[in-house]
C-alpha positions in Angstrom: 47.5 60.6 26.9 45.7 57.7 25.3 42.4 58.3 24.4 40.2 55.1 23.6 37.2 56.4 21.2 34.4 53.9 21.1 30.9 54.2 19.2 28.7 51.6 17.7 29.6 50.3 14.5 27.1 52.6 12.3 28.6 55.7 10.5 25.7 57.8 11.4 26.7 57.3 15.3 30.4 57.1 14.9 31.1 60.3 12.1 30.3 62.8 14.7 32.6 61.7 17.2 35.6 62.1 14.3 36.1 66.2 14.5 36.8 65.3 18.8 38.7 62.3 18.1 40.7 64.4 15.0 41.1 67.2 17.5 42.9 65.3 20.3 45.1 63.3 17.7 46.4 66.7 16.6 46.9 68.2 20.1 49.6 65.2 20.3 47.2 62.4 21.7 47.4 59.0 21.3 43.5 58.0 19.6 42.2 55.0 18.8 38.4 54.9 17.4 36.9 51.2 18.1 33.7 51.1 15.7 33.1 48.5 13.0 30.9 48.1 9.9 30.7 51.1 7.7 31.9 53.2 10.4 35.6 51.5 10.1 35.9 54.3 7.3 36.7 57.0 9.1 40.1 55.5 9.1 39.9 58.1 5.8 40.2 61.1 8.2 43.9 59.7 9.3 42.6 57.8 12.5 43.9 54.6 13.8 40.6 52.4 13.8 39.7 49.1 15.4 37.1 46.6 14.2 35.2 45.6 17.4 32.0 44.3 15.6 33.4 41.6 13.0 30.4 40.7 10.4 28.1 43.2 12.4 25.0 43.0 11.0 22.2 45.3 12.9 19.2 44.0 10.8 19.9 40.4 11.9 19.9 42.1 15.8 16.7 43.4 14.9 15.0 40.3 13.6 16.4 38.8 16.9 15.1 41.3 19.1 11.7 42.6 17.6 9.5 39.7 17.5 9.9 38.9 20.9 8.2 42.5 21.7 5.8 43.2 19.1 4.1 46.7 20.5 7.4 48.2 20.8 8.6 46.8 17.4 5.2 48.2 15.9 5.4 51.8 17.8 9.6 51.4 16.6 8.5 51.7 12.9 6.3 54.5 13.9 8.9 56.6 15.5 6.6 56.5 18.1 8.5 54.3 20.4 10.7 57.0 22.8 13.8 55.1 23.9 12.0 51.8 24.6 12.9 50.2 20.9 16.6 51.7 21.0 16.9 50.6 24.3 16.4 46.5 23.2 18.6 47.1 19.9 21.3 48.6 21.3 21.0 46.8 24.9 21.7 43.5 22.3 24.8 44.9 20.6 26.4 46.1 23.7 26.2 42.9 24.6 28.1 41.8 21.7 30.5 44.6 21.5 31.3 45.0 25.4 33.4 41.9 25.8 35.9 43.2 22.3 36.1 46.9 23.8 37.0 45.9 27.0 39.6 43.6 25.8 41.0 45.9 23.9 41.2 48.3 26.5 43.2 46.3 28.5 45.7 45.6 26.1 45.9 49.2 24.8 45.6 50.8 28.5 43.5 54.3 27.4 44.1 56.7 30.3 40.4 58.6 28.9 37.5 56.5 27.2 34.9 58.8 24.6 32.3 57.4 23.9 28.6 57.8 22.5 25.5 57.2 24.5 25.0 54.1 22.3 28.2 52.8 23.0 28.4 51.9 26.5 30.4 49.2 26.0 32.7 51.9 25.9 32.0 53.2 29.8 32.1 49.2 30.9 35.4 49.3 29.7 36.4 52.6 31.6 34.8 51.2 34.8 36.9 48.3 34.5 39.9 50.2 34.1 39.0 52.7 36.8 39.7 55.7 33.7 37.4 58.8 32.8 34.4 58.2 30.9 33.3 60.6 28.6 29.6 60.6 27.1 29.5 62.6 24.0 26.2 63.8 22.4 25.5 62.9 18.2 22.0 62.8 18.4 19.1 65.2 19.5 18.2 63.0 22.1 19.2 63.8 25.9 22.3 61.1 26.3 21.4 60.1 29.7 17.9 58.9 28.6 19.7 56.6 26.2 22.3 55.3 28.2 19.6 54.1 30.7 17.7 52.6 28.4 20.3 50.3 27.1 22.0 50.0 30.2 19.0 48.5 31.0 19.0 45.8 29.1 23.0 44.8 29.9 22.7 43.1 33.1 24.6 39.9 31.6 27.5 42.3 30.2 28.2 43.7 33.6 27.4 40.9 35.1 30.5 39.3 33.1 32.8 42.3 33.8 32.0 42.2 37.9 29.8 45.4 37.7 26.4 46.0 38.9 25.7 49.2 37.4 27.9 51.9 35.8 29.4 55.3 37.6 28.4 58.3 36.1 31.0 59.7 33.5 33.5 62.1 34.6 31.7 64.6 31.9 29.3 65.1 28.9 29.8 67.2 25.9 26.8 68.0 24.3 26.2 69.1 20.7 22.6 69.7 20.2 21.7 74.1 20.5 20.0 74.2 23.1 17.0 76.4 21.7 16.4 73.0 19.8 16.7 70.2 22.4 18.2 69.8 25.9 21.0 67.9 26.9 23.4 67.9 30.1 27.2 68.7 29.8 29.6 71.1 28.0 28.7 72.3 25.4 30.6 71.5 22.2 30.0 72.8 18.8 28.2 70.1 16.2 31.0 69.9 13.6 30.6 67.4 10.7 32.6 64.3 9.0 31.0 63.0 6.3 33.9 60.8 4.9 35.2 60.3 1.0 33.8 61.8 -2.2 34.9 65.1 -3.8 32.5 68.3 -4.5 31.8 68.9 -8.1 32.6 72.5 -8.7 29.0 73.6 -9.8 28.1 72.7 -6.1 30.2 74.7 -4.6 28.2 78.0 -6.0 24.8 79.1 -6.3 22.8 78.1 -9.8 20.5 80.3 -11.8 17.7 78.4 -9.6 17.4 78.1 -5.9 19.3 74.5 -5.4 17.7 71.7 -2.9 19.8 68.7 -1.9 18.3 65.5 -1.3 20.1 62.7 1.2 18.9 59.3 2.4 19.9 57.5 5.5 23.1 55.1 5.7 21.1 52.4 7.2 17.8 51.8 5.6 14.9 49.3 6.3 12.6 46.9 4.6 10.3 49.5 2.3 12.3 52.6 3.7 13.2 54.4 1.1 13.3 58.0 2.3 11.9 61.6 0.7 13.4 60.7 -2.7 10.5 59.2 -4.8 7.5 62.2 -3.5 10.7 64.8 -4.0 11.4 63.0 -7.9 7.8 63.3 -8.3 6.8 67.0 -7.2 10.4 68.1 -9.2 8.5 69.1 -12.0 6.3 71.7 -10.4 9.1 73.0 -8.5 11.0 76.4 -9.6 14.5 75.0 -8.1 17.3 72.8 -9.0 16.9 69.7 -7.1 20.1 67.2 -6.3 20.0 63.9 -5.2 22.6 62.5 -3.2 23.3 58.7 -3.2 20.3 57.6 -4.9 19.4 54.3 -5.1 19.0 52.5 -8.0 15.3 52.1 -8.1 15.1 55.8 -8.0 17.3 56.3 -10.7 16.1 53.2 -12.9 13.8 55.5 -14.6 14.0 58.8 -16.3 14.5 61.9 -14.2 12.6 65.0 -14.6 14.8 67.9 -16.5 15.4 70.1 -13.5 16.5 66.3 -10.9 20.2 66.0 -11.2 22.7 63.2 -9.4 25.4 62.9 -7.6 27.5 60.2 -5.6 28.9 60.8 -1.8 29.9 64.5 -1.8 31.0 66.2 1.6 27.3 67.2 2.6 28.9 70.0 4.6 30.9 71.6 1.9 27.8 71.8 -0.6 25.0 73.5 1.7 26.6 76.8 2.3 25.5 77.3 -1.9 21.8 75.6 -1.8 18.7 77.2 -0.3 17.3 73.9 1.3 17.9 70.5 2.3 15.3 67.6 2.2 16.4 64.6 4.7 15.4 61.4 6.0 15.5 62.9 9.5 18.5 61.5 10.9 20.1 63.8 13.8 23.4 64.8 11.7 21.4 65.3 8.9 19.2 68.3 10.8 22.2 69.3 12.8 23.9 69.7 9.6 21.3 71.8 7.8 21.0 73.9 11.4 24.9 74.3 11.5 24.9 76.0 7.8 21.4 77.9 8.7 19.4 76.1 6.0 15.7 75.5 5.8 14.8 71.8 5.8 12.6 69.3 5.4 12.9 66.3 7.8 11.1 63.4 7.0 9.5 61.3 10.0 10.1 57.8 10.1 11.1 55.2 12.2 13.6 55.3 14.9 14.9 59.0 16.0 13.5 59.9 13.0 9.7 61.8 14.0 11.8 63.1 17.3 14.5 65.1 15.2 11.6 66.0 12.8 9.3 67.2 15.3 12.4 69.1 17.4 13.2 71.0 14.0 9.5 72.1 13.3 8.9 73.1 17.1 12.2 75.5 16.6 10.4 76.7 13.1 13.5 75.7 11.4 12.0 73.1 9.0 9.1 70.9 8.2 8.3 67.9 9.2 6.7 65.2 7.0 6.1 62.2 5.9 7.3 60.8 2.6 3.9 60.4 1.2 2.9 64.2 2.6 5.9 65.9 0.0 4.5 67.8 -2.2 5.2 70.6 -4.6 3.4 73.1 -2.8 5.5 71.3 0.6 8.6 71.9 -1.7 8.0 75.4 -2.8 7.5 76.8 0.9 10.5 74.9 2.0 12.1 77.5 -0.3 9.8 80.9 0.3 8.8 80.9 4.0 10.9 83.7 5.7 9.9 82.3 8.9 11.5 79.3 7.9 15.1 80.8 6.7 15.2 83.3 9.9 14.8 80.6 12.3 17.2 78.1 10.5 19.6 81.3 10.3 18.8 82.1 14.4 19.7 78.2 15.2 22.9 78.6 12.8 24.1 81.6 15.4 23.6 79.8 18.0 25.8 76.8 16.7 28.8 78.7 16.1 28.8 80.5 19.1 29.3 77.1 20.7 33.1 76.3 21.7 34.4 73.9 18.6 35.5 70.5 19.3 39.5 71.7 19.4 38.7 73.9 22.2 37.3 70.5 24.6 41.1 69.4 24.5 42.4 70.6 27.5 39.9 70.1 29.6 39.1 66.7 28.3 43.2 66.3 29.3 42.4 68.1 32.4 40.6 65.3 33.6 43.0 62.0 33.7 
């Protein structure tokens, strides 16, 4: 079959749908992944990949979008907003992106359409076609909340496409373990794609020190700079070996304490499995990775999803939740001693593999057309 795979052109929303769309290529499937931006790398991962979002730019959405609702705009930045400030960013991309997907739908005839709750462009197009839509999960939000929300905001785009309102899909696959946050469908082991870079060897086993990576998000705002500056300057009071991934350039402009090294893109997946903890901006594949390898972590809250996946993590007792200025030493040090922590993290882990993998969602998905 052909299998259209369609997610908003940001890597953090269209990575997670790779292992799937990997998954049904190798079962013999016809894929094609319509993203754009950053996410048009996972062409890396052997997938035939469509730019649907020419010279996307989502900070000149937002400057579009946010002054004209300034409470949800100022509880956005909070991460206090729910789904009411994803619903008007995304609600404006769709709009953009529906009118390309569904276009290239009807050249490319998919008999199945995948696609991400934030990507509903991707269930117009299915609509249109009268094929299966498929709503898979890569957040630790419940998928149906978001699709409303930005559904709510496309009246114009279905208006163009003679739809009043969009079926519900023909399933859901959801990746989040459900002892951390609910969501509706089958359930489908979180697996990660984290694109290029190559693991240096001393990451790939323990050091003489307990190690703790550091990441920041793939799309960062005005004055969002993440856990890496309070981590940088707590380092020296902390007994571990602390690795920073992707740093930017004002972090590493000055001097790094003796125990801070650096690294560029590595496969984040391939380097937890020998470090005791991982520090985060609290993006949902950043927790869901940590989880997946059974690693204590520190989520940072933030704007967006951010205090949502931070707050699910600590509710489990998986993690700690903080803000950037909150890190300290002390923060760091029982990132790496609490038990409670570890056992938790370890529980969650369990739970995650136990979940079928995405390879095992073929059939059925195939099943359905």
């Amino acid at each position: 079959m052909r299998v259209l795979v369609v997610s908003a052109p940001l890597v953090g929303h269209a990575f997670p749908l790779v292992p799937l769309a990997v998954a049904l290529r190798d079962a013999g499937h016809d894929v094609v992944l319509a993203t754009g931006g950053g996410a048009l790398t996972a062409a890396d991962a052997g997938l035939a990949v469509h730019d649907i979002a020419p010279g996307f730019d989502f900070g000149r959405i937002a400057l579009r979008v946010f002054p004209r609702h300034p409470l949800i705009a100022r509880a956005e930045l909070a991460g206090t907003a729910g789904t009411r400030g994803a619903g008007l960013l995304f609600g404006a991309l769709n709009d953009q992106l529906t009118d390309p997907v569904v276009a290239l739908a009807e050249r490319w005839r998919p008999d199945l359409v995948l696609h991400e709750p934030f990507a509903v462009a991707g269930a117009v197009a299915a609509a249109r076609l009268d094929v299966p839509a498929i709503r898979q999960e890569n957040s630790l939000f419940d998928g149906r909340e978001l699709v409303r929300a930005t559904v709510a905001r496309l009246d114009a785009a279905l208006r163009r496409h003679g739809l009043t309102g969009l079926p519900a899909p023909a399933a859901a696959l959801a990746v989040a373990p459900p002892s951390v946050a609910t969501q509706h469908g089958w359930p489908m082991r979180h697996t990660s794609y984290v694109g290029g870079g190559t693991l240096p060897a001393w990451l790939r086993e323990p050091g003489p020190r307990p190690r703790i990576l550091v990441t920041r998000s793939t799309l960062t705002g005005p004055g969002d700079r993440g856990p890496m500056p309070a981590v940088v300057a707590a380092a020296p009071d902390v007994d571990a070996e602390i690795v920073l991934v992707r740093p930017d350039r004002r972090t590493t402009a000055r001097p790094l304490p003796a125990n801070v090294r650096v690294v560029d893109w590595i496969p984040l997946d391939e380097a937890l499995p020998a470090s005791a903890a991982l520090v985060h901006h609290g993006g949902a594949g950043s927790a869901l990775g940590a989880l997946a390898a059974g690693l204590p972590q520190l989520a940072a809250t933030g704007p967006g999803d951010r205090r949502h996946n931070a707050d699910l993590v600590a509710r489990r007792g998986a993690g700690i939740a903080s803000r950037p200025a909150d890190i300290t030493a002390r923060t760091l040090t029982r990132l790496l001693t609490d038990e409670t922590l570890r056992t938790a993290a370890v529980q969650v882990s369990q739970e995650i593999a136990a979940m079928p993998p995405p390879s095992a969602l073929v059939a059925r998905l195939a099943a359905l057309v």
